[in-house]
PDB file of N, CA, C and O in Angstrom:
ATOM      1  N   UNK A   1     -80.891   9.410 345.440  1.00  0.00           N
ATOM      2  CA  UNK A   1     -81.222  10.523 346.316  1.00  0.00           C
ATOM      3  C   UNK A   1     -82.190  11.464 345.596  1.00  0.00           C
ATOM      4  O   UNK A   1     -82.054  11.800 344.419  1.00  0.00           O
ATOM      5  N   UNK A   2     -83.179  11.859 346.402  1.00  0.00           N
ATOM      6  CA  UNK A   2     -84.191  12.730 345.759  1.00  0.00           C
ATOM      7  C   UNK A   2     -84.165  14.299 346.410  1.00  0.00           C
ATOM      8  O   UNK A   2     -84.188  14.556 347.614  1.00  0.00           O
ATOM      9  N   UNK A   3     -84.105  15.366 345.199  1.00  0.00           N
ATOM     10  CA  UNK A   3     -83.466  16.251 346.178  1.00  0.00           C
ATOM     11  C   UNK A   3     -84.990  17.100 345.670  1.00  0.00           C
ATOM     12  O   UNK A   3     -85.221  17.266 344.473  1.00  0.00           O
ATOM     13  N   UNK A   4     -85.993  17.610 346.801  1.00  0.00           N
ATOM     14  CA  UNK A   4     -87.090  18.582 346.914  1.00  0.00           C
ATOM     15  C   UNK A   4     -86.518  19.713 347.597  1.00  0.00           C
ATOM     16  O   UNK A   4     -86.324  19.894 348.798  1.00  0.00           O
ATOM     17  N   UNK A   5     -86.192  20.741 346.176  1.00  0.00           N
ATOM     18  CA  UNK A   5     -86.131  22.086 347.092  1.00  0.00           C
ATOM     19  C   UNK A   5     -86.982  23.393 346.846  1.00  0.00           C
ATOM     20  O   UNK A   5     -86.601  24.561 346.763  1.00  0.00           O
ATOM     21  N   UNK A   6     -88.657  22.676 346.725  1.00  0.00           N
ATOM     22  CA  UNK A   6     -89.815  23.232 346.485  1.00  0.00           C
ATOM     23  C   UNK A   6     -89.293  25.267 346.343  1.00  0.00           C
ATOM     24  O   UNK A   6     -89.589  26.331 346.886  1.00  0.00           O
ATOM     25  N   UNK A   7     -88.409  24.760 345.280  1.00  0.00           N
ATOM     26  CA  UNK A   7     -89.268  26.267 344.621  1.00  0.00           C
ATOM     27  C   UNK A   7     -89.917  26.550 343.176  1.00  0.00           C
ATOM     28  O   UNK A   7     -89.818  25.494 342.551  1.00  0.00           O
ATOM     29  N   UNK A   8     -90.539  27.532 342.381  1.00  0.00           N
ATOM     30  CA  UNK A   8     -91.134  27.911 341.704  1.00  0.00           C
ATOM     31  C   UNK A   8     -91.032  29.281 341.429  1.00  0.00           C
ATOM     32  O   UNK A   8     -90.544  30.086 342.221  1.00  0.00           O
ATOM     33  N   UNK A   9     -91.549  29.609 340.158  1.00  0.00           N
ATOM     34  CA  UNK A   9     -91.471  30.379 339.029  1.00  0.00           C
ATOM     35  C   UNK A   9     -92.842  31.109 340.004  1.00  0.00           C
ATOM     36  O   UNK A   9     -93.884  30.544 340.336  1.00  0.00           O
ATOM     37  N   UNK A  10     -92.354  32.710 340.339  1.00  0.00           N
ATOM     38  CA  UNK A  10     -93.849  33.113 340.999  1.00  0.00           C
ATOM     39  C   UNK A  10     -94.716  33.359 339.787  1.00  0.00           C
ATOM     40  O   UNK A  10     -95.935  33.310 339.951  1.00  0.00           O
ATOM     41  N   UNK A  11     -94.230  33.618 338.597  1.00  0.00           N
ATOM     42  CA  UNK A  11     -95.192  34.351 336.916  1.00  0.00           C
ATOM     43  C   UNK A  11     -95.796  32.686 337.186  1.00  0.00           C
ATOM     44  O   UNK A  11     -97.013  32.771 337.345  1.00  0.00           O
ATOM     45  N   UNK A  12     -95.370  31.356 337.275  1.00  0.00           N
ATOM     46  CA  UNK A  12     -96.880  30.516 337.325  1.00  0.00           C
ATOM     47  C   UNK A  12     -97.865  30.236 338.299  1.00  0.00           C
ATOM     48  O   UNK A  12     -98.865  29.572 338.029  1.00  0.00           O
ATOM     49  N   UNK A  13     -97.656  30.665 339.314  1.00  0.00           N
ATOM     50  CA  UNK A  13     -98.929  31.396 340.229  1.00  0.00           C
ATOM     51  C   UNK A  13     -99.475  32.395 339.174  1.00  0.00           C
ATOM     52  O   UNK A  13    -100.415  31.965 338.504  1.00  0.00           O
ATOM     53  N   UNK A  14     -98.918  34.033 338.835  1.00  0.00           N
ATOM     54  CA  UNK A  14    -100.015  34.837 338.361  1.00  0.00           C
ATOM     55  C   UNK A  14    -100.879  34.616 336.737  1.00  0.00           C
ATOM     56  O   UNK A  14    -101.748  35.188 336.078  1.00  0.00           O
ATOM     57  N   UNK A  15     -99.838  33.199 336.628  1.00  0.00           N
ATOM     58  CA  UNK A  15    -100.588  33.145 335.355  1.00  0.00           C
ATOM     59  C   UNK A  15    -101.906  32.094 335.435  1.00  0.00           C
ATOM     60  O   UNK A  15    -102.860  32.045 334.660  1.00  0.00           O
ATOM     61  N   UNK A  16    -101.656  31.313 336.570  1.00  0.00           N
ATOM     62  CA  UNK A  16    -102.898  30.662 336.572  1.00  0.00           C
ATOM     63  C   UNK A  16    -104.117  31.329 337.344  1.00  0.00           C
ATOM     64  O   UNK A  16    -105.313  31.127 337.131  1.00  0.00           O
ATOM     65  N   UNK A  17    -103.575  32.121 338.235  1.00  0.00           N
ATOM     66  CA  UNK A  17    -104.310  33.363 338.498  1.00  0.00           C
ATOM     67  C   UNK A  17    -105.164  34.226 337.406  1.00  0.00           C
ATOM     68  O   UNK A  17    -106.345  34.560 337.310  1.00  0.00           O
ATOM     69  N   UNK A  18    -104.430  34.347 336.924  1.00  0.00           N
ATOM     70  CA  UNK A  18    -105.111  34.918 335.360  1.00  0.00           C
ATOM     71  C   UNK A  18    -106.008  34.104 334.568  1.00  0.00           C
ATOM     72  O   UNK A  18    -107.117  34.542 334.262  1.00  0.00           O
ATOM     73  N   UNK A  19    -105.538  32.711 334.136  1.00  0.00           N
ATOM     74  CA  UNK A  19    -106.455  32.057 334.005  1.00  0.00           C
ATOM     75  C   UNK A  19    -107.677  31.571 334.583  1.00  0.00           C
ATOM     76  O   UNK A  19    -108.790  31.484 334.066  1.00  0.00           O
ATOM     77  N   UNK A  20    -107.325  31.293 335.638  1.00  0.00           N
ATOM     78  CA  UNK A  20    -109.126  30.992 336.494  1.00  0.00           C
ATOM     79  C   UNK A  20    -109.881  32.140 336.578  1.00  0.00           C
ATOM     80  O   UNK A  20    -111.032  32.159 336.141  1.00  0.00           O
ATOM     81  N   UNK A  21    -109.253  33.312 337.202  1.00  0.00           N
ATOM     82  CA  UNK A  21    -110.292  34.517 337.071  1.00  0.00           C
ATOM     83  C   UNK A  21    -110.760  35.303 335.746  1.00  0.00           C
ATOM     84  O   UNK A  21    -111.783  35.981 335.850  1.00  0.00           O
ATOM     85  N   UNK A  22    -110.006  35.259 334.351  1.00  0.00           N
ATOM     86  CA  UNK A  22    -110.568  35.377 333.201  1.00  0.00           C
ATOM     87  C   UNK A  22    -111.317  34.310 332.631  1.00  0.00           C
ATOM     88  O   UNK A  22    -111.559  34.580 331.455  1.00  0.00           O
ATOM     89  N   UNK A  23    -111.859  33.036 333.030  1.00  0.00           N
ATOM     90  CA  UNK A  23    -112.265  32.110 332.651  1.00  0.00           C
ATOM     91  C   UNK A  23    -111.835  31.446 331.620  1.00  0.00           C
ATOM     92  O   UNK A  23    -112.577  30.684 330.999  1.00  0.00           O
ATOM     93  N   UNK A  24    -110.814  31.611 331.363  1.00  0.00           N
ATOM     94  CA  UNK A  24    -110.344  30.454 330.512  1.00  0.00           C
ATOM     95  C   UNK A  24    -110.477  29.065 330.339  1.00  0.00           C
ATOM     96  O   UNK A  24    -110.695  28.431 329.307  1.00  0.00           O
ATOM     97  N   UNK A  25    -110.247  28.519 331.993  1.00  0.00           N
ATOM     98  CA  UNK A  25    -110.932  27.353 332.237  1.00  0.00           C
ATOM     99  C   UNK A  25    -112.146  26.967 331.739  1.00  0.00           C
ATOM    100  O   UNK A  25    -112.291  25.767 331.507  1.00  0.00           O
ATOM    101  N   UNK A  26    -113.004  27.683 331.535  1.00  0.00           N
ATOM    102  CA  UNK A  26    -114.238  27.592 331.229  1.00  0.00           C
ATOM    103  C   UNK A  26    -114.474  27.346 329.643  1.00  0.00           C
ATOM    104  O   UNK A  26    -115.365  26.715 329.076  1.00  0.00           O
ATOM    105  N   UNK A  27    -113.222  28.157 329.056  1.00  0.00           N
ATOM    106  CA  UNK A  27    -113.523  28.099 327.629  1.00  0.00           C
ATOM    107  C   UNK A  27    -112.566  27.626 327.048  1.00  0.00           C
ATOM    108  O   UNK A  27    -112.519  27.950 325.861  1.00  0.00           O
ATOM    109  N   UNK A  28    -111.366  26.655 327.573  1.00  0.00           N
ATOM    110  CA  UNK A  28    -110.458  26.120 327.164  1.00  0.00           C
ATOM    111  C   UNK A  28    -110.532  24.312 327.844  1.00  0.00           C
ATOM    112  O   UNK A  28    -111.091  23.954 328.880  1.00  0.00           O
ATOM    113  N   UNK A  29    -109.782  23.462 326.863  1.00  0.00           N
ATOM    114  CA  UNK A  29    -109.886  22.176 327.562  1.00  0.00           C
ATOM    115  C   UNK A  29    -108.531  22.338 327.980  1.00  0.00           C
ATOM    116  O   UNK A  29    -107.778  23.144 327.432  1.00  0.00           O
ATOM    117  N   UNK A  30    -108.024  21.236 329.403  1.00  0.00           N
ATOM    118  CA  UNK A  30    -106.673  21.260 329.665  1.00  0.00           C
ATOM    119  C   UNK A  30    -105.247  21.636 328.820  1.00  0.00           C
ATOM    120  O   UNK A  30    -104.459  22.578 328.897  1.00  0.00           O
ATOM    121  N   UNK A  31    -105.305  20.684 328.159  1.00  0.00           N
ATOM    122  CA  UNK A  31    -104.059  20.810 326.759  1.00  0.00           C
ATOM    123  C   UNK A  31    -104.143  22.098 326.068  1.00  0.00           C
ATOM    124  O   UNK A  31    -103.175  22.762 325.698  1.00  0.00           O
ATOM    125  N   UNK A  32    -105.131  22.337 325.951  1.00  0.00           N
ATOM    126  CA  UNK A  32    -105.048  24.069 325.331  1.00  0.00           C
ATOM    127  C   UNK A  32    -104.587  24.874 326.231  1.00  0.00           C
ATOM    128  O   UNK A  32    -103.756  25.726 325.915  1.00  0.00           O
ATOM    129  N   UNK A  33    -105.183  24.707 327.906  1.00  0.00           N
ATOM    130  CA  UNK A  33    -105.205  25.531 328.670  1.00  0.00           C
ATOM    131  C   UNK A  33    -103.027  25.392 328.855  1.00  0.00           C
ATOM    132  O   UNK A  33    -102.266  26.360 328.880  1.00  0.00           O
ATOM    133  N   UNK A  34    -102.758  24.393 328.917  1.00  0.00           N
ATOM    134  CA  UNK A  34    -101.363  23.910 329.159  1.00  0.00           C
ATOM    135  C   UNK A  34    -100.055  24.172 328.048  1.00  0.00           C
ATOM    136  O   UNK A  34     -98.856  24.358 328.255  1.00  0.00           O
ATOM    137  N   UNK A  35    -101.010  24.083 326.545  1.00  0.00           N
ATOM    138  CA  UNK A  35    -100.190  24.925 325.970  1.00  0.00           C
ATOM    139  C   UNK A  35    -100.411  26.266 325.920  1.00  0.00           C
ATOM    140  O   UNK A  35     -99.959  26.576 324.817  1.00  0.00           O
ATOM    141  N   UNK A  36    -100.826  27.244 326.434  1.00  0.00           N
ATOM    142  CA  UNK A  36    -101.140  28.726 326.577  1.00  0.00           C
ATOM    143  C   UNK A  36     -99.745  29.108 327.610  1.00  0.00           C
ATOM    144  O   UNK A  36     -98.772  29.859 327.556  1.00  0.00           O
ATOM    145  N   UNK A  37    -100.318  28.097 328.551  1.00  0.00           N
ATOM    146  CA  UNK A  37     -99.323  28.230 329.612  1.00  0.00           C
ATOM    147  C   UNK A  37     -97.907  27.982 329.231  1.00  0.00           C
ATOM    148  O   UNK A  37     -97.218  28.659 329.994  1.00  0.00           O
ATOM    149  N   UNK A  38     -97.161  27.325 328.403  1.00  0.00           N
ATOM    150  CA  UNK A  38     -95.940  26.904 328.224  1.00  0.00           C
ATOM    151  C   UNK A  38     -95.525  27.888 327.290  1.00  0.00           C
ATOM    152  O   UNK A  38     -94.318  28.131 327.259  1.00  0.00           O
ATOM    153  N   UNK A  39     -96.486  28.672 326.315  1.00  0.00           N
ATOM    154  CA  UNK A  39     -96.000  29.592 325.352  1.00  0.00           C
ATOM    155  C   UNK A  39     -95.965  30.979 326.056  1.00  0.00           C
ATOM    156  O   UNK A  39     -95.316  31.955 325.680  1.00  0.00           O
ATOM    157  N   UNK A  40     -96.580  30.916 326.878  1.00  0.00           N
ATOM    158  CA  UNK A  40     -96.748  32.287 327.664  1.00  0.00           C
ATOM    159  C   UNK A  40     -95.760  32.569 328.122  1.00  0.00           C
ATOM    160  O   UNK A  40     -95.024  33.501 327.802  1.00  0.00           O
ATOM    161  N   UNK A  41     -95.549  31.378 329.364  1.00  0.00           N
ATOM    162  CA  UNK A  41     -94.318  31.429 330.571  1.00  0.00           C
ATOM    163  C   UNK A  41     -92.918  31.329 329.809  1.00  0.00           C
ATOM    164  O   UNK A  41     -91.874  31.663 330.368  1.00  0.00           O
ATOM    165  N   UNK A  42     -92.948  30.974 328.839  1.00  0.00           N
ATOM    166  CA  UNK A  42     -91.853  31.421 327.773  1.00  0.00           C
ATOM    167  C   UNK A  42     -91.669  32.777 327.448  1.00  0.00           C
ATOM    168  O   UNK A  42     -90.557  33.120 327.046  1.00  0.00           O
ATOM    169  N   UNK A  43     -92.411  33.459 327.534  1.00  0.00           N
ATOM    170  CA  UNK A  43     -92.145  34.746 327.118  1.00  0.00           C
ATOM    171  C   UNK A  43     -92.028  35.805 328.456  1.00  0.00           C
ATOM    172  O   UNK A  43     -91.867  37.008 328.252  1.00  0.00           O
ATOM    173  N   UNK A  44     -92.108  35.337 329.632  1.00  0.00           N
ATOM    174  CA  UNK A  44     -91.648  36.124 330.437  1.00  0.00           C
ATOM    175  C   UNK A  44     -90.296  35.486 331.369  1.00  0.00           C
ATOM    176  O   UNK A  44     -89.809  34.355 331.374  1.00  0.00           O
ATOM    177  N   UNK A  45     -89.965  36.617 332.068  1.00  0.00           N
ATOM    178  CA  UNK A  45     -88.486  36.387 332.878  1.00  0.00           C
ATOM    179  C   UNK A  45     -89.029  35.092 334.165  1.00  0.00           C
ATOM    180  O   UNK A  45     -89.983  34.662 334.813  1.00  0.00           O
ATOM    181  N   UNK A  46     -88.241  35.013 334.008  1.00  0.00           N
ATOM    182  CA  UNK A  46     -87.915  33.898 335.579  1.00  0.00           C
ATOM    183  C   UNK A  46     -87.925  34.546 336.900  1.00  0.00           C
ATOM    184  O   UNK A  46     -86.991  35.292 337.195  1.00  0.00           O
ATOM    185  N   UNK A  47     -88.641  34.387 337.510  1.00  0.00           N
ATOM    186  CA  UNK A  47     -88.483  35.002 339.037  1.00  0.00           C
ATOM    187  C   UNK A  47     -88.596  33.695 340.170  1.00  0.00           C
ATOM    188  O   UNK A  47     -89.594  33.437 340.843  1.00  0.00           O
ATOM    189  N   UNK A  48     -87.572  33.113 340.178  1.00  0.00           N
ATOM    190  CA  UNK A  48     -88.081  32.047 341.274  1.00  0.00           C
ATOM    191  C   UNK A  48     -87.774  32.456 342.421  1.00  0.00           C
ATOM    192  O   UNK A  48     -87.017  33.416 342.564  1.00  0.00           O
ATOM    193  N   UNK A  49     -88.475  31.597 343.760  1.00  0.00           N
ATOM    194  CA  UNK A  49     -88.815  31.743 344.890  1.00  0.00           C
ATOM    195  C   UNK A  49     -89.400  30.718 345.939  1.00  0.00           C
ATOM    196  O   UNK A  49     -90.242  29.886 345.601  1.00  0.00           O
ATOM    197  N   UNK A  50     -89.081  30.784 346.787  1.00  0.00           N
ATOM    198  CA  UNK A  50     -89.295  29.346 347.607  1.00  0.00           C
ATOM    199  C   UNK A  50     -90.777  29.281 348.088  1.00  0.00           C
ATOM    200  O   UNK A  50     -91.288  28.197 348.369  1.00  0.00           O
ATOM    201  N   UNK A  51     -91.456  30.453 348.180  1.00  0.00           N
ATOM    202  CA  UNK A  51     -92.974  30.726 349.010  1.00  0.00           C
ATOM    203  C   UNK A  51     -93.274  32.102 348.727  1.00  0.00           C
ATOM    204  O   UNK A  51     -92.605  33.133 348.800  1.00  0.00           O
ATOM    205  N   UNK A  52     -94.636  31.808 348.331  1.00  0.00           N
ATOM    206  CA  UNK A  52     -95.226  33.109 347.453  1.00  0.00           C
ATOM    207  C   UNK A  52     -95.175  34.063 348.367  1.00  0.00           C
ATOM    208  O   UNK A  52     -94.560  35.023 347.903  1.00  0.00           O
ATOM    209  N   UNK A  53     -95.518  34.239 349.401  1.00  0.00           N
ATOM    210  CA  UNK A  53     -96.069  35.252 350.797  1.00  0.00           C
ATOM    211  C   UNK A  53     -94.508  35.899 350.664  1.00  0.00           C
ATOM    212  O   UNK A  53     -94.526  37.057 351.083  1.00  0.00           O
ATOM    213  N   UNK A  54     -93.279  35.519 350.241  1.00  0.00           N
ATOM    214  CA  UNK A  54     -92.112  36.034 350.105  1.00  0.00           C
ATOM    215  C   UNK A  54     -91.929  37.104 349.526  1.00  0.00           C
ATOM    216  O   UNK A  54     -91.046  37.910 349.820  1.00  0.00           O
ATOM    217  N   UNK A  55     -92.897  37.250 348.479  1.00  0.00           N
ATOM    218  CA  UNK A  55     -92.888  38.199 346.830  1.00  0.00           C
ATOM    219  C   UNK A  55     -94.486  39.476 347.720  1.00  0.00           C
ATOM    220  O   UNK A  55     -94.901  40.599 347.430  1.00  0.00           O
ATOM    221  N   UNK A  56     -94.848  38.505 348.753  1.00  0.00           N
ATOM    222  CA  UNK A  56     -95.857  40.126 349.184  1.00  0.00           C
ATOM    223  C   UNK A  56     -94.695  41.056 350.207  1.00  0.00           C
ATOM    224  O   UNK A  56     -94.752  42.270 350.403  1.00  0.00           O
ATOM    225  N   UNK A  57     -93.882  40.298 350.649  1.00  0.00           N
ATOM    226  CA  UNK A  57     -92.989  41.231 350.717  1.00  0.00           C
ATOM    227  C   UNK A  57     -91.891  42.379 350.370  1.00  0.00           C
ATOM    228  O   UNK A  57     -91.568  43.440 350.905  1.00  0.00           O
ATOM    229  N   UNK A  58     -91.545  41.784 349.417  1.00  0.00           N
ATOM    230  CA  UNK A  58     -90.172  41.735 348.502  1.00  0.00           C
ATOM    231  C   UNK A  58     -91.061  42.971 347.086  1.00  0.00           C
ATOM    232  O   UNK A  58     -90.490  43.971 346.652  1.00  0.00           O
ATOM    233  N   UNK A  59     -92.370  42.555 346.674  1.00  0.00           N
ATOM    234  CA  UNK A  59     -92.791  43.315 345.648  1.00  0.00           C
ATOM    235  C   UNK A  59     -93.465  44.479 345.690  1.00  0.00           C
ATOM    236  O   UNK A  59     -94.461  44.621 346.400  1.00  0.00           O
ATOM    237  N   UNK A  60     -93.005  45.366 344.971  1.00  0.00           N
ATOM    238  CA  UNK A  60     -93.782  47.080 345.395  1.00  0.00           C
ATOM    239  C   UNK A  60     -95.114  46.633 344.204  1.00  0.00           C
ATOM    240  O   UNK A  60     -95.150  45.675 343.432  1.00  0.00           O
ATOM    241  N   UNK A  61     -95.812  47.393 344.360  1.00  0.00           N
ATOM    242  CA  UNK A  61     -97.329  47.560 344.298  1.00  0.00           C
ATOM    243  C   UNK A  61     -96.860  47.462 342.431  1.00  0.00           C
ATOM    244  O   UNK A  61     -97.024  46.379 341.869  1.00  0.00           O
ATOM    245  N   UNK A  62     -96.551  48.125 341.990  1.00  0.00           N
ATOM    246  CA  UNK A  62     -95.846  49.102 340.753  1.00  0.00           C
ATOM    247  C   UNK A  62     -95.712  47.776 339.900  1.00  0.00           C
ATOM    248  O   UNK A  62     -96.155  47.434 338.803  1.00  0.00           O
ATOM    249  N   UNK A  63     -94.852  47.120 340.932  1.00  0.00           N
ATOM    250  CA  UNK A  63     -94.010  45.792 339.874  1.00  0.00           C
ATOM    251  C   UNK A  63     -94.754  44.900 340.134  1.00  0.00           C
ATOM    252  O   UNK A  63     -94.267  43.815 339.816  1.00  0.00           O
ATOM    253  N   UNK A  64     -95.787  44.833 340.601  1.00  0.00           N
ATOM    254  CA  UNK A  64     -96.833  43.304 340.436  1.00  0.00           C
ATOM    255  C   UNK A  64     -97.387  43.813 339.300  1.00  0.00           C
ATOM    256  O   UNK A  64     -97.283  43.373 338.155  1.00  0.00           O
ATOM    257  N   UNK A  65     -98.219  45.151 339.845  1.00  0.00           N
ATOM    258  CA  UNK A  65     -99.216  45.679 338.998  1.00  0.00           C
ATOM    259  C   UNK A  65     -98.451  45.343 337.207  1.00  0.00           C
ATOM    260  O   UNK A  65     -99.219  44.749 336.450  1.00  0.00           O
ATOM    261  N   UNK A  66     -97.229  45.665 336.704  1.00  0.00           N
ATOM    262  CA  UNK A  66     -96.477  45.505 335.685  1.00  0.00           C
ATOM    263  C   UNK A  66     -96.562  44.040 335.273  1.00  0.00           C
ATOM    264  O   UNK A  66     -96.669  43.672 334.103  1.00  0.00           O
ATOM    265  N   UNK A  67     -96.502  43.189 336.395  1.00  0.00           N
ATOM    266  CA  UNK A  67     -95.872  41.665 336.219  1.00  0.00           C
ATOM    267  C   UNK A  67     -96.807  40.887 335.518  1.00  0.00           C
ATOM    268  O   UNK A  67     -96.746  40.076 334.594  1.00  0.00           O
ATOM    269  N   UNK A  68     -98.110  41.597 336.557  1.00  0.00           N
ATOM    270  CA  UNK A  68    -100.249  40.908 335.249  1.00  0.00           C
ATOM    271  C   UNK A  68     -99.903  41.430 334.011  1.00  0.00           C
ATOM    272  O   UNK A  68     -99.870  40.722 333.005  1.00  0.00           O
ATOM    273  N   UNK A  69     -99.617  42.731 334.008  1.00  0.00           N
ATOM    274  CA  UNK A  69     -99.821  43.440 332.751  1.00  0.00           C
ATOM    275  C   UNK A  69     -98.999  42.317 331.724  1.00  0.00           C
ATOM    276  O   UNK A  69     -99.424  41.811 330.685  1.00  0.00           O
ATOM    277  N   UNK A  70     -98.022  42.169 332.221  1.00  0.00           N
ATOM    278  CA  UNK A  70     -97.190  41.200 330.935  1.00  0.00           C
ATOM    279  C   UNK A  70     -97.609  39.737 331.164  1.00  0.00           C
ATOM    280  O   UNK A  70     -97.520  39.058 330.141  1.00  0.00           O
ATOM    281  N   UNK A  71     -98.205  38.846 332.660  1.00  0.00           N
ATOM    282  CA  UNK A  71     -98.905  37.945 331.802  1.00  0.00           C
ATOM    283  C   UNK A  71     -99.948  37.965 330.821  1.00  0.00           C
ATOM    284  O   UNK A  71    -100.020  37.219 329.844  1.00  0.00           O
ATOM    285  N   UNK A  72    -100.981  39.124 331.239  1.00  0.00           N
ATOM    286  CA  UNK A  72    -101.575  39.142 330.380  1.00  0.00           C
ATOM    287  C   UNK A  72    -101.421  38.994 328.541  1.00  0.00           C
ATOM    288  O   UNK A  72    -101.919  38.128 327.821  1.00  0.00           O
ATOM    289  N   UNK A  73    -100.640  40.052 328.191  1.00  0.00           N
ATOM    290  CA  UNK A  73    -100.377  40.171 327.320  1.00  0.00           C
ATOM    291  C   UNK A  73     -99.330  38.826 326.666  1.00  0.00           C
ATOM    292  O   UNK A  73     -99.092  38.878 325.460  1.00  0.00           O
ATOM    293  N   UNK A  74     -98.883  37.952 327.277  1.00  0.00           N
ATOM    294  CA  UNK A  74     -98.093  36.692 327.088  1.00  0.00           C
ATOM    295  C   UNK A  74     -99.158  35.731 326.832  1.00  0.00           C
ATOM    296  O   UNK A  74     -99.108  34.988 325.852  1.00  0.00           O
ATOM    297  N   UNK A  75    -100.204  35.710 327.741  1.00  0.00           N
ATOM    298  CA  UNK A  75    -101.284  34.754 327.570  1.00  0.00           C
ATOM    299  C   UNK A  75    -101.875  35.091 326.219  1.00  0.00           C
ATOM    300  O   UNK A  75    -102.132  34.100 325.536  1.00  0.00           O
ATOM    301  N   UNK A  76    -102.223  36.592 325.532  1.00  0.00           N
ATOM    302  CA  UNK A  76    -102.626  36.763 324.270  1.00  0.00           C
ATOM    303  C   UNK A  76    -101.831  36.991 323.625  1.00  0.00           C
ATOM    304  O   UNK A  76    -102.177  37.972 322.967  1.00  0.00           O
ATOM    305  N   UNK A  77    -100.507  36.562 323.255  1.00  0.00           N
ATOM    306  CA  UNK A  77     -99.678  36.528 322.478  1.00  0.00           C
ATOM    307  C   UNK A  77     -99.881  34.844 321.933  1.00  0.00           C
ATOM    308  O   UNK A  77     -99.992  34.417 320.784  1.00  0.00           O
ATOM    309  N   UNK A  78     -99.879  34.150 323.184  1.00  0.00           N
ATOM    310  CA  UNK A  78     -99.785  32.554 323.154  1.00  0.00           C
ATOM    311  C   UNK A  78    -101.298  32.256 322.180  1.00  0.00           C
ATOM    312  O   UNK A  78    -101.339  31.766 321.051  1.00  0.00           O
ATOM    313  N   UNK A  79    -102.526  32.750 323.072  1.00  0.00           N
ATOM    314  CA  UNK A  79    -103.332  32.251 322.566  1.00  0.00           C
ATOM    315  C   UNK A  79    -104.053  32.598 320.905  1.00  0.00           C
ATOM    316  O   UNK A  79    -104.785  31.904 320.200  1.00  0.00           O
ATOM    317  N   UNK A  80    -103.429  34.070 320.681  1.00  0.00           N
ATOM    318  CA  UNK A  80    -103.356  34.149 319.080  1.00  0.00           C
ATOM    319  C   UNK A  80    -102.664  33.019 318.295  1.00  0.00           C
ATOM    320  O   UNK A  80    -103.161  32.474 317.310  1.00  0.00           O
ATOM    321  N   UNK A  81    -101.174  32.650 318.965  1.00  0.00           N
ATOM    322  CA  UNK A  81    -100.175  32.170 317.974  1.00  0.00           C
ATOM    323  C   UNK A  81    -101.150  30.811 317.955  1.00  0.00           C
ATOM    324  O   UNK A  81    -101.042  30.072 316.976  1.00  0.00           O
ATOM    325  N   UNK A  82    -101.938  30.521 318.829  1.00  0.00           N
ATOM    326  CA  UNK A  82    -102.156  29.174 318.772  1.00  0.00           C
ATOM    327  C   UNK A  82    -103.534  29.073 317.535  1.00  0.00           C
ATOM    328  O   UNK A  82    -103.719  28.233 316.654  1.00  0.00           O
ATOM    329  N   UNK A  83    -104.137  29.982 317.819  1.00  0.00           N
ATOM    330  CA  UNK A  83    -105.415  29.857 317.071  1.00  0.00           C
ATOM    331  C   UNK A  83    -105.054  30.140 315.372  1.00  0.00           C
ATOM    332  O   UNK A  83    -105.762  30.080 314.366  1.00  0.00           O
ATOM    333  N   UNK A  84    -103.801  30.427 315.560  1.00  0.00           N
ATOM    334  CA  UNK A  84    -103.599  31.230 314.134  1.00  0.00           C
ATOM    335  C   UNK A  84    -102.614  29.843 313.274  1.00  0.00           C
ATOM    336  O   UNK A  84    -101.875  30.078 312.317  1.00  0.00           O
ATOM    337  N   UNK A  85    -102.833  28.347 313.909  1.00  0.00           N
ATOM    338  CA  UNK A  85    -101.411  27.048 313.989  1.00  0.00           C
ATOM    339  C   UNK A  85    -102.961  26.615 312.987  1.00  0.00           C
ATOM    340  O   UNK A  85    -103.040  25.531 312.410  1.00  0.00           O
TER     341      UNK A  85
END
């Protein structure tokens, strides 16, 4: 039995969000780009959710605005530790 109960971590939406619009893509190859992502999303909380359009409800302006602020800073936490391996 295969059980799909399509939900997700909304921090990996804003983190790939973060990535395409800071260009990372551009200046990272996959595997880099993938370990950024696994060291990052490690360092923030879990918020899962079945459908993103859920969290434009559910989230005040305040606590998104907070939620970039700490991928951000997760993504350059990751991508120091990595450059510094």
């Amino acid at each position: 039995m295969q059980l799909d109960l399509e939900i997700h971590n909304f921090y990996e939406h804003l983190l790939v969000e973060y990535l395409v619009y800071n260009k990372f893509t551009e200046k990272y190859d996959q595997e880099f780009l993938a370990d950024i992502s696994c060291l990052a999303l490690t360092q923030l909380p879990a918020r899962y959710i079945r459908h993103d359009i859920d969290m434009a409800f559910f989230l005040e302006r305040e606590e998104r605005e907070e939620m970039n602020i700490n991928v951000a800073e997760a993504i350059d936490s990751a991508v120091s530790f990595l450059k510094n391996k």
